[in-house]
N, C-alpha and C positions, 0 to 999 in steps of 0.2 A: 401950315399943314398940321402940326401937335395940335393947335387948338381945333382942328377938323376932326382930330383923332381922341378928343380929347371928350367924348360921351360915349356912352357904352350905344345907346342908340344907332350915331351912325358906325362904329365900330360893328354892329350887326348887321346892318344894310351893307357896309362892303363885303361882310363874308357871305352872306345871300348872293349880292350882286357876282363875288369874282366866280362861283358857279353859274349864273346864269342872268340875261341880261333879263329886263322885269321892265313891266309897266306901273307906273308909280304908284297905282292904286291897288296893283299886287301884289307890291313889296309892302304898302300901309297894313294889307291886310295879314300876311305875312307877319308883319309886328306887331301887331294886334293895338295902329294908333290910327289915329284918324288923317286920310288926305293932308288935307291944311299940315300938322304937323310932320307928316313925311316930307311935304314942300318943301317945310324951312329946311331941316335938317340935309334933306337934298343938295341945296342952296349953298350951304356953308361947303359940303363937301366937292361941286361943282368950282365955289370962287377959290378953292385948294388946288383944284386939278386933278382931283382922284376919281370924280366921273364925269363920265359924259352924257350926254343926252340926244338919242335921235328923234328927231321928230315925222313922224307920218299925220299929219295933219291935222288933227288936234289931239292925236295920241300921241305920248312922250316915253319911249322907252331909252331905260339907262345902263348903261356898261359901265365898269371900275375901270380904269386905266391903271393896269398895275405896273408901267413902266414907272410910274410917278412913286409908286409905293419903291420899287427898286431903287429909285433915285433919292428919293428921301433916304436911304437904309448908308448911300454911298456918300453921305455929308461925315459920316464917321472914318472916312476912311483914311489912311493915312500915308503920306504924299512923302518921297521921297526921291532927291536926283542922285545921279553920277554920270561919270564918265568912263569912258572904255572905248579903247581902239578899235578900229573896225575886226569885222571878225571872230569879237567874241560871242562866248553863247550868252543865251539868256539866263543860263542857272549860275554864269560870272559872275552877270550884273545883280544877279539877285545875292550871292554869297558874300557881294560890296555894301549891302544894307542891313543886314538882319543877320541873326543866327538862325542857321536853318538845316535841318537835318535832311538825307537822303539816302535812298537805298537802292542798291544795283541790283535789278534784275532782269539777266540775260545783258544786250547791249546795252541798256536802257538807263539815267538815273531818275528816277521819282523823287519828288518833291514827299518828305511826311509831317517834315514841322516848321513852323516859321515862331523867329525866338519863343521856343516851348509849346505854342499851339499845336497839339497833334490832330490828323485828319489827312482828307483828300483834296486835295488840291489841282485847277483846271487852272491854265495861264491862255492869254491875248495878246498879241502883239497888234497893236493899232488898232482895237477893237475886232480884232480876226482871232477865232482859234486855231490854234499850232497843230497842225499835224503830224509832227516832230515829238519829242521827248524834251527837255528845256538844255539840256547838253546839248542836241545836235543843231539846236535851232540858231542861226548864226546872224549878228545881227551886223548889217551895212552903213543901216542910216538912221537917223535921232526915230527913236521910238518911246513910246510907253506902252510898260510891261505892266498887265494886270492880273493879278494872282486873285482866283475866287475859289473859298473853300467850300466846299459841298457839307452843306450845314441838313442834318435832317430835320424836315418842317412836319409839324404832324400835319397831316388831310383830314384824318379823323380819328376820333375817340370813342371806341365802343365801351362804353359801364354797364357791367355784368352784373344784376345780382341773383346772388344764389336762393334758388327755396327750398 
């Protein structure tokens, strides 16, 4: 997958692509290269898993599959167990890992930093989000607990110049 990510080329076809899906020959044009070479480079990003390709008959339109780009991002991520009797919450299990700061407000505690990381923070128990708070969420049976920080991505950059 780095070595699919690993030209500026197709790093521009996926950011083309994850706004809209293209037919190959006007995403070529689009980059201003010729068919044949959008092929390849297509090709490499396909045997990756970052797109895909429908076909209508002899036309080939292609979509990013940005679950794969997500999934690449969660090879960094960092895995840790414990134990805890039934019952407890999730913001237990999580104060048995990491230093992590939080703050009450109203019934509530928020998650704001995990050792030093400050931000906002959304948890999943089994791939589910919590509609709880992580105090009240009480946990029964073996689970994993996934803490994802709400990171701002830019969408886009306007450059201004002045005259």
């Amino acid at each position: 997958m780095f070595r699919a990510l690993g030209s500026q080329t197709r790093l521009d076809m996926l950011k083309i692509l994850i706004k809209d899906e293209m037919h190959i020959s006007a995403l070529a044009k689009k980059l201003g290269i010729s068919v044949p070479v959008a092929s390849k480079h297509v090709k490499i990003l396909e045997k990756a898993g970052l797109v895909a390709r429908k076909e209508y008959g002899r036309s080939h339109v292609l979509k990013v599959k940005i679950e794969k780009i997500y999934d690449l991002l969660n090879v960094f991520t960092d895995v840790t167990s414990v134990e805890l009797p039934k019952g407890n919450s999730a913001l237990e299990a999580l104060k048995l890992t990491s230093a992590i700061s939080t703050k009450r407000i109203n019934d509530k505690e928020l998650l704001i930093s995990i050792d030093g990381k400050e931000g906002y923070y959304l948890y999943e128990v089994n791939d589910r989000t919590a509609t709880v708070s992580m105090d009240h969420y009480k946990l029964m049976n073996n689970s994993e607990l996934k803490l994802k920080k709400l990171i701002p991505i830019t969408e886009k950059i306007v450059k201004i110049k002045m005259r």
